[in-house]
C-alpha positions, 0 to 999 in steps of 0.5 A: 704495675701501673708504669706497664699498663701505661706502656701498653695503653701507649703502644695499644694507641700506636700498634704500628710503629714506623721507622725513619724511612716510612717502614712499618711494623706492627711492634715498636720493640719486636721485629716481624716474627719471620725475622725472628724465625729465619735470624734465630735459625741462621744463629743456630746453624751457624753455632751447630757449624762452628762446634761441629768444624770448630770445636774439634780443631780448637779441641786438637789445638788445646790436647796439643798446648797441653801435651806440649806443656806436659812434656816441658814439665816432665822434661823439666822434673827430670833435668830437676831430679837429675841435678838433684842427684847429681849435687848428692853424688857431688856433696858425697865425693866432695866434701866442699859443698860451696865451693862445687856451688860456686862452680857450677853456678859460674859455668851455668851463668857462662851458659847463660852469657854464651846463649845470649851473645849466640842469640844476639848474633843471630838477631844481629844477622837476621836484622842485617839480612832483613834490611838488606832485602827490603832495600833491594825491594825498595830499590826494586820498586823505584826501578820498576815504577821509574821503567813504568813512568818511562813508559808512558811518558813514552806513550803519552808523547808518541800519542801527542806527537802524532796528534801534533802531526795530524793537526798541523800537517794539511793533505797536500803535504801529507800526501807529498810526505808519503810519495816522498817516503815511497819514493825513498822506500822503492830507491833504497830497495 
């Protein structure tokens, strides 16, 4: 208790509190109420959107992963209740129960083996074809960037060759270059 009064004389001494850029406000602890209102009123809004638009998606999202998962399980228990019905039909038309077991755990592991080699296969032409396309883009990317790099270089040396020109050429000959090219200009024509 005393620790409180304490704290509040404390504060009751400094009832303005200034920050490191000389602002002022009249709590250390508190920000000015018309924070508090406008900050707890955006919070609020911004709760009342994200359940009102929100909600109903995560909601659709979360009924569509369940139905999905349902579905799996009734597929599932059915694929289980037909294999159990399957092995009773099997132990009564055959009376050798280990060797049918051997059989069709031999044909679901040469499943299995198929499925894997099938998908390595699959991944196999998808890595292919993956780096196939991202060395045409690169290959793409140097020709695009060499045909820019051309470009300017172009650019670049046309502007200095002109400014060459400019600064070395003084008017007398500048003038006689022009009648010379009219004069090709109009002997050609």
């Amino acid at each position: 208790m005393n620790a409180l009064l304490n704290v509040a004389s404390v504060l009751a001494q400094h009832p303005m509190h200034e920050d490191s850029e000389g602002l002022t406000t009249p709590s250390a602890l508190w920000p000015e109420h018309y924070e508090i209102v406008f900050g707890g009123l955006a919070s609020v809004i911004i709760f009342v959107l994200l359940v009102k638009f929100a909600g109903p998606v995560i909601k659709k999202g979360m009924a569509g992963r369940t139905e999905k998962i349902q579905k799996e399980l009734d597929s599932a228990a059915a694929d289980k209740a037909s294999a159990d019905a399957e092995a009773v039909s099997i132990r009564q038309a055959k009376g050798d129960i280990n060797a049918e077991r051997a059989r069709l755990i031999a044909d679901a592991e040469a499943q299995a083996e198929a499925l894997l080699a099938d998908g390595r296969v699959r991944l196999d032409a998808e890595i292919a074809e993956m780096r196939t396309r991202a060395a045409a883009e690169i290959e793409a990317g140097k020709n695009r960037w060499a045909d820019e790099l051309r470009a300017e270089i172009s650019r670049l040396s046309s502007t200095a060759a002109d400014r060459a020109v400019a600064e070395s050429i003084d008017d007398a000959t500048q003038q006689q270059l022009i009648e010379t090219f009219i004069a090709k200009v109009g002997a050609s024509a």
